[in-house]
C-alpha positions, 0 to 999 in steps of 0.5 A, spaced: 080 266 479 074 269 475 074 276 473 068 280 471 069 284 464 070 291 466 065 297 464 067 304 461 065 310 457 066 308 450 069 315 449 073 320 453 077 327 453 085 325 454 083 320 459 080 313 462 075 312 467 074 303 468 069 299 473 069 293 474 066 288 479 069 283 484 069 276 481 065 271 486 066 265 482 073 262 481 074 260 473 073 252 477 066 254 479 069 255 486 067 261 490 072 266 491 072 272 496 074 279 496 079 278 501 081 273 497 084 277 492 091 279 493 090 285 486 088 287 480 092 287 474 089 292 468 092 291 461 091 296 457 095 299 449 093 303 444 091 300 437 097 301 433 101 297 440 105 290 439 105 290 447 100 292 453 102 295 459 099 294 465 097 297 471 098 293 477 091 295 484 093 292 490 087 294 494 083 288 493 076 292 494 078 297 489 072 297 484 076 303 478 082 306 477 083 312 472 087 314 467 089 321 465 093 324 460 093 320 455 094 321 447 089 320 443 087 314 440 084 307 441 085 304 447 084 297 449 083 294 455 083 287 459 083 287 466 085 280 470 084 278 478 090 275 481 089 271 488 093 271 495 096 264 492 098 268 486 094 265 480 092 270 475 086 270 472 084 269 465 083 276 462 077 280 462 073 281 455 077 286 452 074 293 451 076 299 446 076 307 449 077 312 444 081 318 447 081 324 444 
């Protein structure tokens, strides 16, 4: 499953407001749909983490998600796209947010 690359503000007060838009290409090249979409899964840590988080959406017709109160820092997010068969896509060209 094919996943665009999310947008975000590149710089934000203790919080994170992603975007993204729903893949209509497979990695194969084969189409895919939106109700074909079981979920999205955003990864997401801070720059002086080893291991990301994530945050699973399964409303396949959501188009953003927000973080609040966050700790200051760099943050570094990658979003993937999860079908109804349950194949997770590669991950999104990551973005960096810092919070302040």
């Amino acid at each position: 499953t094919g996943t665009d690359t999310p947008t975000e503000n590149n710089s934000a007060t203790s919080g994170i407001n992603l975007s993204w838009i729903a893949p209509t290409e497979r990695e194969d090249g084969s189409s895919i749909s939106v109700p074909e979409i079981l979920e999205y899964k955003i990864y997401y840590r801070l720059t002086q983490a080893q291991d990301s988080n994530n945050v699973t959406i399964s409303d396949c017709y959501a188009e953003c998600s927000t973080f609040i109160d966050l700790d200051a820092g760099t943050y570094h997010l990658t979003l993937t796209t999860i079908d109804t068969e349950g194949r997770e896509s590669q991950p999104s060209e990551e973005v960096s947010i810092v919070v302040s």
